[in-house]
VOPAGU-2260 file (C-alpha; in pm, 1 decimal, decimal comma):
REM VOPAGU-2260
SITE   aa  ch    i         X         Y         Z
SITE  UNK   A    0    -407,5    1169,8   -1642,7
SITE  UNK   A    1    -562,7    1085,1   -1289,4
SITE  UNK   A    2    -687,7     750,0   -1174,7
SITE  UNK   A    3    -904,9     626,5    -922,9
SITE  UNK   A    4    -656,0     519,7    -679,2
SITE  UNK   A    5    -448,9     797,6    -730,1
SITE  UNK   A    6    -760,4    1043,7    -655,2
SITE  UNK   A    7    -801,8     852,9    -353,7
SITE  UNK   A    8    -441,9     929,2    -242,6
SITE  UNK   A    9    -483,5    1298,6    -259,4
SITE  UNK   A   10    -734,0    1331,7     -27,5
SITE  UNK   A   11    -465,7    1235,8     252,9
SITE  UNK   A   12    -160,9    1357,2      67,2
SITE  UNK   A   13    -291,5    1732,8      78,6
SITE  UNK   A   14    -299,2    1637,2    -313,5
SITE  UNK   A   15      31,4    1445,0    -353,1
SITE  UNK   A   16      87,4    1075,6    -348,4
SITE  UNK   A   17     337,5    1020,6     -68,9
SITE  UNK   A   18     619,4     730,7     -10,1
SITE  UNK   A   19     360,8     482,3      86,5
SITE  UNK   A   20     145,6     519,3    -172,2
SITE  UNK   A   21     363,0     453,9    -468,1
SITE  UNK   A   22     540,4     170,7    -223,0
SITE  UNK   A   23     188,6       3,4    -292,0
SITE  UNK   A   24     179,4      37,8    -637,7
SITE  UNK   A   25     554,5    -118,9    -700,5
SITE  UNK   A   26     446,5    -382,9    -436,9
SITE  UNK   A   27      90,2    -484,3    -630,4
SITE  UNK   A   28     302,6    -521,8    -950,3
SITE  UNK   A   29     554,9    -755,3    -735,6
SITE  UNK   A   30     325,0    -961,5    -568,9
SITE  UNK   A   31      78,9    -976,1    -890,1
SITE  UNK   A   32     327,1   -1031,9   -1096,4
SITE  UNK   A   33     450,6   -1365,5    -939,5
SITE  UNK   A   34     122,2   -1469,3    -770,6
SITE  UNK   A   35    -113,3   -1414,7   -1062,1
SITE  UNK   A   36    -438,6   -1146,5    -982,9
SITE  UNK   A   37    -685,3   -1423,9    -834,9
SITE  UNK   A   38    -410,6   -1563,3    -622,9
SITE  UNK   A   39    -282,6   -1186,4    -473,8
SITE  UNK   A   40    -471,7   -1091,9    -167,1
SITE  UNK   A   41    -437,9    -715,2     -33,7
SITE  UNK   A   42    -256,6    -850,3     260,4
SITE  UNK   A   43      22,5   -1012,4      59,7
SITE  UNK   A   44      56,4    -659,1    -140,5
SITE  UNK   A   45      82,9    -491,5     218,9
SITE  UNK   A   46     338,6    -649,3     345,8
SITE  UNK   A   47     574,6    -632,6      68,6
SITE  UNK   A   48     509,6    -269,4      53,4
SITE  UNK   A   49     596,5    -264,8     393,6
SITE  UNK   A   50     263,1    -122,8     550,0
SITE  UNK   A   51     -61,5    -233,6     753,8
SITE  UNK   A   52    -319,3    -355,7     577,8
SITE  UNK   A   53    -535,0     -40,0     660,9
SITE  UNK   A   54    -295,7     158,0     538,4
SITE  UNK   A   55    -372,3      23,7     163,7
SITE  UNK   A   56    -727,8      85,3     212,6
SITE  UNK   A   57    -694,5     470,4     272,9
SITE  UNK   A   58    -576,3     471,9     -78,0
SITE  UNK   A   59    -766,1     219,5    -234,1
SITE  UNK   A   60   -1116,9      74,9    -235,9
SITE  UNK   A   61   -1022,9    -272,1    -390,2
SITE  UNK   A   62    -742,6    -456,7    -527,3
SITE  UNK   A   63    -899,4    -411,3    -892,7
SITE  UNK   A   64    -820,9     -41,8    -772,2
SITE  UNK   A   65    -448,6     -96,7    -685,3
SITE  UNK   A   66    -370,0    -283,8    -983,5
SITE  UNK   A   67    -563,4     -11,1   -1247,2
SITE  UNK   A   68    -368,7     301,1   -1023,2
SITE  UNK   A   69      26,0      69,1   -1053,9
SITE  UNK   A   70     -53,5      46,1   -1397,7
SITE  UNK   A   71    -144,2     336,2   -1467,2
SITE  UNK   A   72     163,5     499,1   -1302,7
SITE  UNK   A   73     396,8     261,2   -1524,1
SITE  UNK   A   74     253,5     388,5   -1847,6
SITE  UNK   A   75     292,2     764,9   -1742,8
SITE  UNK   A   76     623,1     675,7   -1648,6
SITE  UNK   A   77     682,3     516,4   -1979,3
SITE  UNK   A   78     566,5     776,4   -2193,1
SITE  UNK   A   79     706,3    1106,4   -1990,1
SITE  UNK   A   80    1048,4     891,7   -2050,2
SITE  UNK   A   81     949,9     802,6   -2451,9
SITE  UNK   A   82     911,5    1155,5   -2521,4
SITE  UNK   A   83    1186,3    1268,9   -2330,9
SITE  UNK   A   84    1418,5     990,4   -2548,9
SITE  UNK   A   85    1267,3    1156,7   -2850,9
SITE  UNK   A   86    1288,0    1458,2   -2824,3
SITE  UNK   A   87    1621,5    1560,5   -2901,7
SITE  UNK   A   88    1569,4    1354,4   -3243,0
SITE  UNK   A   89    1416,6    1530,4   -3580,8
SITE  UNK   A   90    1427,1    1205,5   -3766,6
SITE  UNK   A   91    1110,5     944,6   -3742,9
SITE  UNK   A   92    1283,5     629,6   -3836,6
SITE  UNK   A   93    1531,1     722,7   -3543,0
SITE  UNK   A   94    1255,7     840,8   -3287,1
SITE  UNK   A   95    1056,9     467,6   -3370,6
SITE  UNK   A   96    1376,6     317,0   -3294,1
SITE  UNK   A   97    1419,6     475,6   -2987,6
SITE  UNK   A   98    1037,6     420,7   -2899,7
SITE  UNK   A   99    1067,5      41,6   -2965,8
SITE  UNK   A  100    1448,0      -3,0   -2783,7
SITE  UNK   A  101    1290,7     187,9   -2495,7
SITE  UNK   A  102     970,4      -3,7   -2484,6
SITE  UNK   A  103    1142,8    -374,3   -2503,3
SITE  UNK   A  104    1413,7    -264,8   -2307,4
SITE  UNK   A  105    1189,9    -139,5   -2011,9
SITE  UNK   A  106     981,6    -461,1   -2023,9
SITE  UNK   A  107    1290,8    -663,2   -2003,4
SITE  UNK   A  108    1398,7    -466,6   -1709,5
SITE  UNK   A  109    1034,6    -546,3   -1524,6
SITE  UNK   A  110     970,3    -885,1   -1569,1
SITE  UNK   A  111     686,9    -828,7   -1264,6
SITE  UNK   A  112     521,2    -603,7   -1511,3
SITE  UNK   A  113     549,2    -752,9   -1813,0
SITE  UNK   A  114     395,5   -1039,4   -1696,3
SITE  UNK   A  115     130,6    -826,4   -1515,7
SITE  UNK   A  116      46,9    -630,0   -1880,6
SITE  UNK   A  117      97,2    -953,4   -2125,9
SITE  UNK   A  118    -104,5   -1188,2   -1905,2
SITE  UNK   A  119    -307,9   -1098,6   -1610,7
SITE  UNK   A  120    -425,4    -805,3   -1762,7
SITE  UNK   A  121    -587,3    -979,5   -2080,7
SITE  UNK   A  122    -787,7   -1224,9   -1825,7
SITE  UNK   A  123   -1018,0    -957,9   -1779,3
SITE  UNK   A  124   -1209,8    -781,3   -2062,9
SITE  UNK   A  125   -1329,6    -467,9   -1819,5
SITE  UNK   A  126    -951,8    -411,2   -1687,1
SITE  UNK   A  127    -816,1    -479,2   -2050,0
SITE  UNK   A  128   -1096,6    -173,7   -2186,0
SITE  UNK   A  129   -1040,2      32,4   -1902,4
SITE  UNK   A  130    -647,9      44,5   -1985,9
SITE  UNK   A  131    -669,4      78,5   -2391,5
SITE  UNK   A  132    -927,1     374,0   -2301,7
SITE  UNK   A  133    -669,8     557,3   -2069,9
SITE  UNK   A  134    -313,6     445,3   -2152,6
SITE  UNK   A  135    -281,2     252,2   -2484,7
SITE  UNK   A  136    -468,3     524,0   -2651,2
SITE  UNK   A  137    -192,9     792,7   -2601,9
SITE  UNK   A  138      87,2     559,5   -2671,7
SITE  UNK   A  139     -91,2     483,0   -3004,8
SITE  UNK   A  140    -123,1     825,7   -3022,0
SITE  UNK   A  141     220,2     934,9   -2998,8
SITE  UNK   A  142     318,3     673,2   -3206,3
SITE  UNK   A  143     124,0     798,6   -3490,5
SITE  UNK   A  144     188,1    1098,7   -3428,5
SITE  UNK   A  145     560,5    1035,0   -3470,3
SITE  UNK   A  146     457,3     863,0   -3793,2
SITE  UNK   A  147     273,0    1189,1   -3918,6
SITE  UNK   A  148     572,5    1376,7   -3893,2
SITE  UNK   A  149     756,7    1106,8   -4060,7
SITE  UNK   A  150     502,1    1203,6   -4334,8
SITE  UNK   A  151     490,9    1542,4   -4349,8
SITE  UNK   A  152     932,7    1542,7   -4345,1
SITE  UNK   A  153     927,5    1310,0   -4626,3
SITE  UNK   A  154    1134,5    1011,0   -4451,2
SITE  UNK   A  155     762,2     766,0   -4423,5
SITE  UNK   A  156     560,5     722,1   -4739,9
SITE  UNK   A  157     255,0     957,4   -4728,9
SITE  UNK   A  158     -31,2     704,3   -4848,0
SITE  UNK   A  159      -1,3     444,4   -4569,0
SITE  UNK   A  160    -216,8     459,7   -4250,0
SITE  UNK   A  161     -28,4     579,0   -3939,1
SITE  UNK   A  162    -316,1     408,9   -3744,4
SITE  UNK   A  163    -245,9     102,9   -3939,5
SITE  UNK   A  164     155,6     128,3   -3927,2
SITE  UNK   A  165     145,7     219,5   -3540,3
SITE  UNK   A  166     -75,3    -100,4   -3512,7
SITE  UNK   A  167     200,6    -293,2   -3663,9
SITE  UNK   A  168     483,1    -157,4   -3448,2
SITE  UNK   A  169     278,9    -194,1   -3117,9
SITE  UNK   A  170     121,3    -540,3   -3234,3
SITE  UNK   A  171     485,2    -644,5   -3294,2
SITE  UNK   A  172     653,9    -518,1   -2987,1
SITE  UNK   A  173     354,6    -665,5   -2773,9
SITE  UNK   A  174     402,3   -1000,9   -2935,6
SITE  UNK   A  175     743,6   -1011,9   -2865,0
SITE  UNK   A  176     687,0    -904,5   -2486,8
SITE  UNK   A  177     451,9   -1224,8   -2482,5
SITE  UNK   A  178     704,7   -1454,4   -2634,1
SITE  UNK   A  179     976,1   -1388,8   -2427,6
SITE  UNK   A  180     750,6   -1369,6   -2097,6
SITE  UNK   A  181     611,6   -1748,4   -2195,0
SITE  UNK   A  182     959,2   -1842,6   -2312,3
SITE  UNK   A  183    1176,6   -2085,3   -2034,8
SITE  UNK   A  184    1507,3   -1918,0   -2221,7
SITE  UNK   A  185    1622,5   -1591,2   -2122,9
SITE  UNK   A  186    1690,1   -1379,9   -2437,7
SITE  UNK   A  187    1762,0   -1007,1   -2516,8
SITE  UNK   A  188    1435,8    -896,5   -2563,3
SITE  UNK   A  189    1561,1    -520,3   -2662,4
SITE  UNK   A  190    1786,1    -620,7   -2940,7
SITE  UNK   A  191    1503,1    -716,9   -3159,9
SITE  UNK   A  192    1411,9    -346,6   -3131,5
SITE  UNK   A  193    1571,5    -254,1   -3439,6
SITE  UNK   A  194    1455,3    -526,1   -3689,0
SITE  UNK   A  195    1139,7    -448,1   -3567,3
SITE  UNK   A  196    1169,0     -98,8   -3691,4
SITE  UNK   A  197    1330,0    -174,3   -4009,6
SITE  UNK   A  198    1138,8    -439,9   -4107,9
SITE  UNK   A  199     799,5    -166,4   -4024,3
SITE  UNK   A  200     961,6      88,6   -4243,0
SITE  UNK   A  201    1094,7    -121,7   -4527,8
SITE  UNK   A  202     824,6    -412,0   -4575,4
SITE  UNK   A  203     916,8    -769,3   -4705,7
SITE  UNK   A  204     888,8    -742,6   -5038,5
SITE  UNK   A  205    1176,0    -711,5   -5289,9
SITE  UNK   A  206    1151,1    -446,6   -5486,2
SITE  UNK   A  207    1359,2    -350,2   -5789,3
C-alpha cells in the first residue's frame, strides 16, 4: 500500500525510503503529537528529525503530506505485526484477543500517536476519509475476516454480522484509546483488552 509521501521518497531512494525519510515520519508524529497539527510547522518537524528543512521537502510536498505518509507507515506496521501475532493461532476468540491486546497495547506504548489518530486526525473530515479509505478499511477487513473464520470453525455464532461485530470491537477499542488519551490518570490501557473481547463474544444478557 503506497502513499503519496512515500512515492515521493522513491524517486531519490532509487525506490527505497532511506534513514531520513522514516526519521521524518517518527518526528511529524512527535512534534504533532504534542503541538497539535495547526500549531506544527515543517521546521519544528525538521529539526527533531534531525535534518534541514529542504531536506523534508524532497520527500514531501506539504505537511498534510508528512502526516498522511507517518500514518500511514504506523498502520502497515500495525497490521504486518497483527497478522504476524495471529498467525500461529487457529482459534478466533484467541486471535481477537491478541488483535485487541496488541492494538491497546501499541497505543499505550505511543502516546504521540494516539493522540495524533484519536484527536488531530478527526479535526479534519478529508484526512479522516482519506485514512478509513486506505488503512481502517483493511484492519476492518482483517478483523472480519478473523470473525468469518470464527464462523465457518464453529467457535462465533453464524447469523451475526462480522461487519457489525468488527464494528463493535474497533468502536470499543477506539473509545477506549480516546478515554485514556483525555484522561489526567495514567491507567493500563491494554488490560481492558480482554473484557473487551469477552464481553464482544458473550453479549450482556443472561441467558439460561
Amino acid at each position: 500500500m503506497e502513499s503519496r509521501g512515500r512515492n515521493a521518497a522513491s524517486g531519490i531512494n532509487g525506490g527505497r525510503p532511506g534513514d531520513k525519510y522514516h526519521r521524518i515520519l517518527d518526528a511529524a508524529i512527535a512534534v504533532i503529537g504534542e503541538k497539535g497539527f495547526h500549531n506544527s510547522r515543517v521546521s519544528d518537524i525538521a529539526d527533531r528529525a534531525n535534518v534541514a528543512d529542504g531536506t523534508i521537502y524532497l520527500y514531501f510536498k506539504s505537511k498534510e503530506q508528512i502526516l498522511m505518509a507517518a500514518l500511514d507507515s504506523a498502520f502497515e506496521a500495525f497490521l504486518r505485526q497483527a497478522k504476524e501475532e495471529m498467525s500461529g493461532l487457529d482459534d478466533a476468540p484467541a486471535k481477537l484477543r491478541a488483535l485487541a491486546r496488541l492494538h491497546l497495547r501499541a497505543l499505550s506504548q505511543n502516546r504521540n500517536l494516539a493522540v495524533v489518530l484519536q484527536t488531530e486526525l478527526r479535526q479534519s473530515a478529508k484526512f479522516l476519509a482519506e485514512f478509513s479509505q486506505r488503512e481502517l478499511k483493511g484492519y476492518f477487513n482483517l478483523i472480519r475476516e478473523v470473525i468469518r473464520d470464527g464462523q465457518r470453525r464453529g467457535s462465533i455464532r453464524p447469523d451475526i454480522s462480522d461487519k457489525i461485530a468488527a464494528a463493535c470491537l474497533f468502536g470499543a477499542m477506539d473509545e477506549l484509546v480516546t478515554a485514556w488519551v483525555l484522561s489526567s490518570r495514567e491507567h493500563d490501557l491494554a488490560a481492558a483488552a480482554d473484557p473487551v473481547v469477552d464481553l464482544l463474544l458473550s453479549g450482556m444478557e443472561v441467558r439460561s
